[in-house]
N, C-alpha and C positions, 0 to 999 in steps of 0.2 A: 705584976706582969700583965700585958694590954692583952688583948685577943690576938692583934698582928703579931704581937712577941710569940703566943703560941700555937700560931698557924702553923709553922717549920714542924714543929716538935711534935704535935698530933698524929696519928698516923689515918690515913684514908678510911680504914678499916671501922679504928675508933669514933669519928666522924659521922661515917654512914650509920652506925647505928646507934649512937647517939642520939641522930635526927628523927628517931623515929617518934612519931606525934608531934613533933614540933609544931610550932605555925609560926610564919615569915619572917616575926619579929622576933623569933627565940634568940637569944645571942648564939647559940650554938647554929644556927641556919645560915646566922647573917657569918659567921665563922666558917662555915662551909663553901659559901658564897663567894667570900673571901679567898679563901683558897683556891677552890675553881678558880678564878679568875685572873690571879696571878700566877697558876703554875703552868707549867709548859706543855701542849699538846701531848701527850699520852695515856697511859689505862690509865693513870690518879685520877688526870684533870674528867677523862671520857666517867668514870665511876662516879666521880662527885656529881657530877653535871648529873649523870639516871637518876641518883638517887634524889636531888634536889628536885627535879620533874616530878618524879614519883611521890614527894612527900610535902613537906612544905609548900614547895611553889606547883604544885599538882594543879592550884584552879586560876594562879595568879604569876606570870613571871615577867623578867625585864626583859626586854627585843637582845640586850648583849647574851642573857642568858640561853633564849632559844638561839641564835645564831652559834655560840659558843659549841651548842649541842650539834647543831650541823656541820660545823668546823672538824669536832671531835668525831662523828659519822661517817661524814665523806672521807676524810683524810685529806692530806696536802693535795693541790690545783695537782690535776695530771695523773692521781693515785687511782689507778682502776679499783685497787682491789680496797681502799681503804671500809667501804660497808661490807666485807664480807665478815669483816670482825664485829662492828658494831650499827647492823641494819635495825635493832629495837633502836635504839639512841634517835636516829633522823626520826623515826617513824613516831617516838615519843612528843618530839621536839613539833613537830608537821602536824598533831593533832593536839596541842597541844590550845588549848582556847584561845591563850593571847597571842598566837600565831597568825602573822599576818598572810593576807592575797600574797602580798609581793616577795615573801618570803617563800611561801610555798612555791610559787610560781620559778623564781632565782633558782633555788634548791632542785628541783625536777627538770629543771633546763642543765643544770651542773650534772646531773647523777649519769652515770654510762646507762646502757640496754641493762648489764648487767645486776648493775644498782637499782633499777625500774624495778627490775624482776623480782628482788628483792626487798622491796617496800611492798608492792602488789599481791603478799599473800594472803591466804583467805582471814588470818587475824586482823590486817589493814581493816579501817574504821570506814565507813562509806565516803566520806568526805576524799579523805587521802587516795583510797581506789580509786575514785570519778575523776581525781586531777591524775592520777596516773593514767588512767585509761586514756585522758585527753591528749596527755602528753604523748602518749606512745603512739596514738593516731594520728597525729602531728608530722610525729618524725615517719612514719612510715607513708605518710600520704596514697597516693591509689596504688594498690597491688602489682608487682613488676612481677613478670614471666618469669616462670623459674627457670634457673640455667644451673650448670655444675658447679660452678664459680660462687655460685649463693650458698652452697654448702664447706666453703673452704671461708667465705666472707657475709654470714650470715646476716639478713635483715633486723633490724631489732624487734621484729614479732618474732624471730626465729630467735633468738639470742634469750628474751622474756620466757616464750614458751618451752624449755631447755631447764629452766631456773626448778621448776617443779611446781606443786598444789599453789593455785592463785584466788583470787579474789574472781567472782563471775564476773564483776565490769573489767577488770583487767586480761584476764582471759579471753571475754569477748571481743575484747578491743587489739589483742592480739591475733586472735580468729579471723579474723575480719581482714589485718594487713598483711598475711601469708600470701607468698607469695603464690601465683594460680601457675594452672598448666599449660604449661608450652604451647608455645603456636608455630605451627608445623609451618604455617605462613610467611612467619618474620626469621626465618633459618638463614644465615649466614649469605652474603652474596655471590654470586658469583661460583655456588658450589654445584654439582650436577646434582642426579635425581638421590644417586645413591649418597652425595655427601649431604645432604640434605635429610635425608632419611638417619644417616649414623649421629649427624648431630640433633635430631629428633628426638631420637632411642636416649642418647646421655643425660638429654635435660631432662625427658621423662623420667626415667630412670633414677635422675636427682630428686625428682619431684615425690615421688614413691619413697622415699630414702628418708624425705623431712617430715614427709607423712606418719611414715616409722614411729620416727622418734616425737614425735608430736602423742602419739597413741600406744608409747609405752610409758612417754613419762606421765602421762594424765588416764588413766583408768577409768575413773571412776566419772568420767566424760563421754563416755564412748556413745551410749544412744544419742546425749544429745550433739556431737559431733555428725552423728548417720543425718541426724533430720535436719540439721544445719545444712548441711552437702547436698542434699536435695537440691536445693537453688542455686549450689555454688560450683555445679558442674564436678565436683570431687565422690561423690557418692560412691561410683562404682569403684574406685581407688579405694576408698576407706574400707569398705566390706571386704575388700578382697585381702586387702594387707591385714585385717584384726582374722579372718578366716584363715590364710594362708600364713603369715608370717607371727601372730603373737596372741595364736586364741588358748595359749596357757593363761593370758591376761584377760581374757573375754570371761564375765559373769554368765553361768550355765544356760542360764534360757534366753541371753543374748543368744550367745553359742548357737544354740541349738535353732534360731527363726535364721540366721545368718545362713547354718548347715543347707536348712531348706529353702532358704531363697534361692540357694545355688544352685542345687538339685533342678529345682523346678526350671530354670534356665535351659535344663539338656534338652525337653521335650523342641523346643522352637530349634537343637542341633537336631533334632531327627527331624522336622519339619523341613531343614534346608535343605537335607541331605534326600528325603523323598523328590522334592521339586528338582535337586539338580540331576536326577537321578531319571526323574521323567523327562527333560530337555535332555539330557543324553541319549534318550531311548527313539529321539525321534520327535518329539513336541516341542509345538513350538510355544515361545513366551507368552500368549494371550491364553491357550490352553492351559500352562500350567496354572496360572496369576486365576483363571475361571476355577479350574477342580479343587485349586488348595484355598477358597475364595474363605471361607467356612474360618477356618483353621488360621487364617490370617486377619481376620476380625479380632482374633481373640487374644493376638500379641499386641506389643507398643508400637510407638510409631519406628522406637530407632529399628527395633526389629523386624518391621515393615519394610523399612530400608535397606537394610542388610538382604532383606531375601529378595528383592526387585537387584538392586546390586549385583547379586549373584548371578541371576538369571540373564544379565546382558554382560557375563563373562565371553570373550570370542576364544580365549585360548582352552585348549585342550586339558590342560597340566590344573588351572584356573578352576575351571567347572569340575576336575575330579576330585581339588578340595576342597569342594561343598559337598559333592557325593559321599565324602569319608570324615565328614563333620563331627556325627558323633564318637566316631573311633579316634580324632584330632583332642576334643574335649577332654574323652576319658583319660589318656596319655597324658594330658598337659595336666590335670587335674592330680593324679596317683604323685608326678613328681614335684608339682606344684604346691596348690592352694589348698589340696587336702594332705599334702606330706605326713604335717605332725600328726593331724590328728589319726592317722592310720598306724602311727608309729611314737606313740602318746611319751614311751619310756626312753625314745631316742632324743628326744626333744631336748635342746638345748639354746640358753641364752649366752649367743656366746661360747665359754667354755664354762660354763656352770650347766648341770641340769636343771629346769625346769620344775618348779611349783603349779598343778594345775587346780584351777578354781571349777572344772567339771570333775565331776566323779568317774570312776574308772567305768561301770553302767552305763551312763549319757553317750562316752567315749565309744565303746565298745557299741551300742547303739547308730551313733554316727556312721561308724566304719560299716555296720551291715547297711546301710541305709545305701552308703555310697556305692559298694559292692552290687547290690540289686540295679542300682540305677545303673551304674557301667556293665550290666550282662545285656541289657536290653541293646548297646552300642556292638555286638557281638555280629548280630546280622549285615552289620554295615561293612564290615572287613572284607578286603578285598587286597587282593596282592597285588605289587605294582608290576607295571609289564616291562619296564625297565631293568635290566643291571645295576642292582643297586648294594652298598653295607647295609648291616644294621646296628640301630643306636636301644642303648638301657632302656630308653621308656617305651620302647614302642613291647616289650614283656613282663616290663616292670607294673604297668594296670592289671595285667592279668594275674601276673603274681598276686598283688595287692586285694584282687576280687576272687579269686578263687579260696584264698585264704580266711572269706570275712565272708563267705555266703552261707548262711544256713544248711543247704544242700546242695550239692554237685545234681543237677539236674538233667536227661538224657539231651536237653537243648544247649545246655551249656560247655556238657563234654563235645558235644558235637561243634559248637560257635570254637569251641578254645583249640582242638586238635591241628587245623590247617595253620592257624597262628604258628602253631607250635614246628609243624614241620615246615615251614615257612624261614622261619628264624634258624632252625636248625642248618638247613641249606644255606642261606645267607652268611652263616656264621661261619661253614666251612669254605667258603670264598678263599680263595689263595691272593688274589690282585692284592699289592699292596697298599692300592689308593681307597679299597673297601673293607677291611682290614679294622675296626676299634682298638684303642690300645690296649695295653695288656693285661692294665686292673677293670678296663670296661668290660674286656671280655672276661674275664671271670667273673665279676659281676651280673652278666647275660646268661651265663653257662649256669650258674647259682639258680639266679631264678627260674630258668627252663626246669632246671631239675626239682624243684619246688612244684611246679605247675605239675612236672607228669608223677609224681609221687603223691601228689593230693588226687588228680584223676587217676591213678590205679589203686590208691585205696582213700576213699573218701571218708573222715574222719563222721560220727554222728553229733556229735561236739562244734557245738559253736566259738569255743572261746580261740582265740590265734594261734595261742603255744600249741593245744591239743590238735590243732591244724598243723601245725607247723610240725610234729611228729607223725607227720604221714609220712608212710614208708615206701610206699610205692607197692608194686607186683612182688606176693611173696617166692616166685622163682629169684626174686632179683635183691630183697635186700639180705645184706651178709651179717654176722653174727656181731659183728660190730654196731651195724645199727641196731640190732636189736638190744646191746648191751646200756646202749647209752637210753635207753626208757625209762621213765619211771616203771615200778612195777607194776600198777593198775593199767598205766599206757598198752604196757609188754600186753595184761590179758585182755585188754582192747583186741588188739591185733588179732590176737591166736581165735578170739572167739569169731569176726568177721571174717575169718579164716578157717574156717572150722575145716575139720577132716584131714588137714595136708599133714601127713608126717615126716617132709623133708622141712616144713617151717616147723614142727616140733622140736625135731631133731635142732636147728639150729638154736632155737630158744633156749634149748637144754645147756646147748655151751655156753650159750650169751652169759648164762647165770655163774659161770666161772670166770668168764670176763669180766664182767660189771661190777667184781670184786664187793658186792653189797648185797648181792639176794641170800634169801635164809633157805634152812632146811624144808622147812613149810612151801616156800616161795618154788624149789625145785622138783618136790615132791605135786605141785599142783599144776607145773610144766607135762611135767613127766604120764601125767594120768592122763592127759588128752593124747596120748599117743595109741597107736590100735594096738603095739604088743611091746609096753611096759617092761614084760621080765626079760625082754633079749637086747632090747633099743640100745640100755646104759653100754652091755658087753660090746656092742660091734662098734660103736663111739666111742668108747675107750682104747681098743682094738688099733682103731687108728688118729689116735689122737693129735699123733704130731699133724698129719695132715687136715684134719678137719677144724682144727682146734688153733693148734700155731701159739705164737704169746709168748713172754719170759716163762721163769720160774713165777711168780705171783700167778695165774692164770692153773699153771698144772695145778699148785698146793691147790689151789679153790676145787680146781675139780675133783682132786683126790678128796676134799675132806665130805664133799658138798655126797660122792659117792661113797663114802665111810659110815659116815652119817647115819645112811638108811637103816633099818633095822635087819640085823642076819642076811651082811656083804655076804653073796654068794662067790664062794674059794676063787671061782674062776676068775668072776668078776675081779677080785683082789689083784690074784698073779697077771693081770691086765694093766694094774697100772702102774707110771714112772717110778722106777726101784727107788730115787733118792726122795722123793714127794711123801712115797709110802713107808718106808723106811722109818721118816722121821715126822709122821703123821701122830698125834697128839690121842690118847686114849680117853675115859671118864675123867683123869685128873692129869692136871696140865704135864706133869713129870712122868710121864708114864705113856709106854709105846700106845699103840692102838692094838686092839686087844683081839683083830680080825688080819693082822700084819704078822703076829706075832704066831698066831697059828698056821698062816702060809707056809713062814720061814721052819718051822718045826717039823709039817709034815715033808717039808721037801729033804733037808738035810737029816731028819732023826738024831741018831748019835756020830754021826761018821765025821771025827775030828779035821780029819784033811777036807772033807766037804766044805767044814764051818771055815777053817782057813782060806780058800777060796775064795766064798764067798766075801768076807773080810775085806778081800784084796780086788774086787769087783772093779771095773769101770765106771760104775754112774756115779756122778758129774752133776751140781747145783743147777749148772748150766752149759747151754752150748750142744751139740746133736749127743754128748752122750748121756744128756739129762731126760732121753726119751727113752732108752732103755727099759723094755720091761722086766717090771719083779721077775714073773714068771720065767721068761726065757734065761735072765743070770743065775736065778736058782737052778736050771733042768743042768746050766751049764757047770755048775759048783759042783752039786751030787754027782755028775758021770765024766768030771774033769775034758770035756769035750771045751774047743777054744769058745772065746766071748765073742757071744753074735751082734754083728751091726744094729746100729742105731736104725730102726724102724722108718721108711720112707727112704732109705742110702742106697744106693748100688751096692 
């Protein structure tokens, strides 16, 4: 039997490794060869073809053989997607020594954006990279203005840079033919100011968008992207989109020079907002441009600009948004460019959570840093003297800083207070054209309430949550708040509180509420009070009202009061007859052992008594599960009717 006879019969498998050490002339290579060659484009012939690159003809092959291999790569004339299956095979075939100019050349002029993308990775051989990068400079020739239409019909630097980890000269050479930012200049014909301006916003907008996705799929790019941007007019784009939009993806001490580049930015808003502040007050432009002479040395040119700008504002409305520059900043900032990082755990890609590459420290770091620099924008606030709504961010910064300062400072409760009745007012507007909808305004009403419960009791804790568990004025929170505490939170509270026995008092129920505080926990409530042995009595006394709650809530305070060591009688006949009743003694089957003496000394022996009682009204649930022990008992022994549910008419 020939070799041709057992080409059929072999299988690819067999073949391939077979061939391994071969050299050119093995009969098993030229067998392989063979086959390749005759068999019909798919995985056999694509398999044969790697293997024979890779092995025998590794240093030496026929122009049919590498062609065969680009045939097999690309896939059929027209097949976009043919190298997505077999992009090693071209890449083999293209570095392959006896690979000619004019093969490469044919081959890279065939391959889609896509197929670039995909030979151009950083395992690509220097050779292969440098014609890809040629080639992709080619087709993109000089940089076309970004439009919205480039993100539905991307350029093939957009298409390459999408593909994922590349090759530096491929990457650079995509870099390079991105498309640039919009020119406000070449806006549509014939549009007025404002359509001019809205088709502005979209291509920027686009332009931000491929920025995006340019600097989530390349990471580990990012510095040298910032220095690249530098001359390419994008810089301030790039910083603000890895700041604001994906500094989960940012490495920590990037992070952190980015935090403070921005930071450092607010000083030249308080710079604007002095100067427009002085031309409001009566100065005119040479005075001010003279007094802030100092101070304007020491920014850039564009911010040179911006504040000469400023100062030949003629409108009214113009120059008082320079005067409220830094209050403009902090607002944009809290909902913007510092969102995540103030809210590290809300952070989401998409609908995934969030992988961050800073530590939770850096983080928390960050957020104090931001917080300081937005208190100092406090003095700039000023109400407007118009009729006007109010929007989420203009309390959403305050929320955000008040949350993240070290200390509530007498400057700060003082900068934050008009704010707050400010929004307040605004927020009660009846007009319906000033009016937020109806999840903004609970979202406003949220945060307010945030703000004045951190300034009526200001946590000493720096960390968020422990912020975020400020309760406000203890006249004002209810036993509810205090239930939902941790327990260390709860003796936060009571100790910055010291002396008040109406917050005791409440505390003491919290601990029946909260369904999780211990005996220990109740008992260390309970010692801060000025007079311990009467407090439980007159809290029990009136529990339906002070207390409230299902059954779960009563049981907890019956046991929480059982508990104590020698329940005083009184105390006992005080609480809910069905709670106490069936309150648990030393072992789980067995009454309680201070229940049991109540019931004994009230009825003794007097059999109709005990029937009575038997036949009582208290109720698991519902107003006659408030009944006290005491009172169905007086009414059992002297057969007088069953007294009302305590708090009834």
């Amino acid at each position: 039997m020939t070799g041709q006879d057992l080409s059929p019969v072999l299988p690819v498998d067999f073949l391939r490794t077979a061939m391994t050490g071969c050299s050119p002339n093995d009969p098993v290579a030229q067998l392989a060869a063979q086959h390749a060659r005759t068999t019909q484009p798919g995985h056999e012939q694509s398999a044969l073809v790697e293997a024979l690159l890779s092995g025998p003809y590794a240093q030496e092959a026929s122009v049919w053989l590498l062609e065969t291999a680009v045939e097999a790569g690309l896939g059929a004339e027209g097949e976009a997607s043919g190298v997505g299956r077999r992009p090693a095979l071209v890449a083999a075939a293209l570095e392959h020594p006896s690979c000619t100019a004019s093969l490469r050349e044919q081959t890279l002029r065939r391959c889609t954006s896509e197929q670039l993308g995909m030979l151009g990775t950083p395992r690509a051989g220097a050779r292969l990279a440098a014609m890809v990068a040629a080639e992709l400079r080619a087709r993109g020739g000089a940089p076309l203005p970004m439009t919205p239409q480039l993100l539905q019909d991307p350029t093939p630097a957009q298409t390459v840079l999408g593909q994922g980890p590349l090759h530096t000269l491929v990457f650079e050479a995509a870099r390079d033919t991105l498309p640039t930012e919009p020119d406000p200049d070449k806006m549509g014909e014939g549009l007025d100011a404002d359509g001019m301006w809205k088709q502005y916003k979209q291509a920027y907008d686009a332009w931000s968008s491929m920025w995006r996705q340019v600097l989530n799929r390349h990471p580990q790019r990012h510095r040298e992207l910032i220095a690249w941007a530098a001359d390419a007019g994008a810089e301030g784009l790039i910083r603000d989109e890895l700041l604001g939009s994906l500094p989960w993806a940012v490495e920590p001490a990037l992070l952190a020079e980015l935090a403070k580049a921005h930071l450092d930015r607010f000083s030249f808003e308080v710079l604007l907002a002095r100067g427009c502040r002085m031309l409001r007050a009566g100065s005119d432009e040479q005075q001010v441009l003279e007094h802030f002479a100092t101070d304007l040395s020491a920014v850039t040119d564009d911010e040179q600009t911006l504040f000469h700008h400023a100062l030949r504002r003629k409108s009214s409305t113009l120059l008082d948004m320079g005067c409220h520059a830094p209050i403009t900043w902090a607002q944009r900032a809290a909902v913007g460019t510092w969102r995540h990082i103030l809210n590290p755990t809300q952070a989401k890609d998409g609908y995934r959570p969030v992988q961050w590459q800073a530590s939770a420290a850096l983080l928390t770091d960050l957020a104090t840093q931001f917080a300081e620099t937005a208190a100092r924008a406090l003095p700039y606030w000023e109400p407007m003297d118009r009729y006007r709504g109010i929007t989420a961010r203009e309390v959403t910064w305050v929320r955000d800083m008040v949350l993240r300062l070290p200390t509530i400072t007498e400057n700060v409760r003082a900068g934050v207070g008009p704010i707050v009745r400010d929004a307040h007012e605004r927020l009660s507007y009846r007009h319906p054209g000033l009016q937020p909808r109806h999840d903004e305004r609970s979202g406003i009403q949220e945060s307010l309430n945030t703000i004045e419960r951190v300034l009526a009791d200001p946590a000493p804790a720096t960390g968020v949550e422990r912020r975020r568990t400020a309760l406000g004025a203890p006249d004002e929170v209810t036993v509810r708040d205090l239930a939902r505490l941790q327990t260390q939170a709860l003796s936060d509270y009571l100790t910055r509180h010291a002396d008040n026995d109406s917050l005791v008092e409440k505390a003491l129920l919290s601990c029946a509420a909260s369904g999780y505080r211990s005996r220990d926990d109740f008992d260390n409530v309970l010692r801060r009070h000025s007079s311990p042995d009467t407090v439980l009595l007159r809290l029990t006394e009136r529990l339906r009202t002070r207390l409230g709650g299902g059954p779960s809530w009563r049981e907890a305070w019956t046991q929480l009061v059982l508990s104590r060591t020698e329940a005083d009688p009184a105390l006992v006949r005080a609480l809910p007859a069905w709670s106490a009743l069936r309150a648990r003694g030393d072992y789980h089957a067995t009454a309680h052992a201070a229940v049991v003496t109540a019931v004994r000394e009230a009825l003794g022996g007097d059999q109709e008594a005990w029937d009575r009682f038997a036949a009582c009204p208290a109720t698991h649930s519902g107003p006659t599960a408030w009944l006290r022990l005491g009172d169905l008992l007086d009414a059992a022994a002297t057969g007088s009717p069953w007294p009302k549910p305590p708090g009834s008419r």
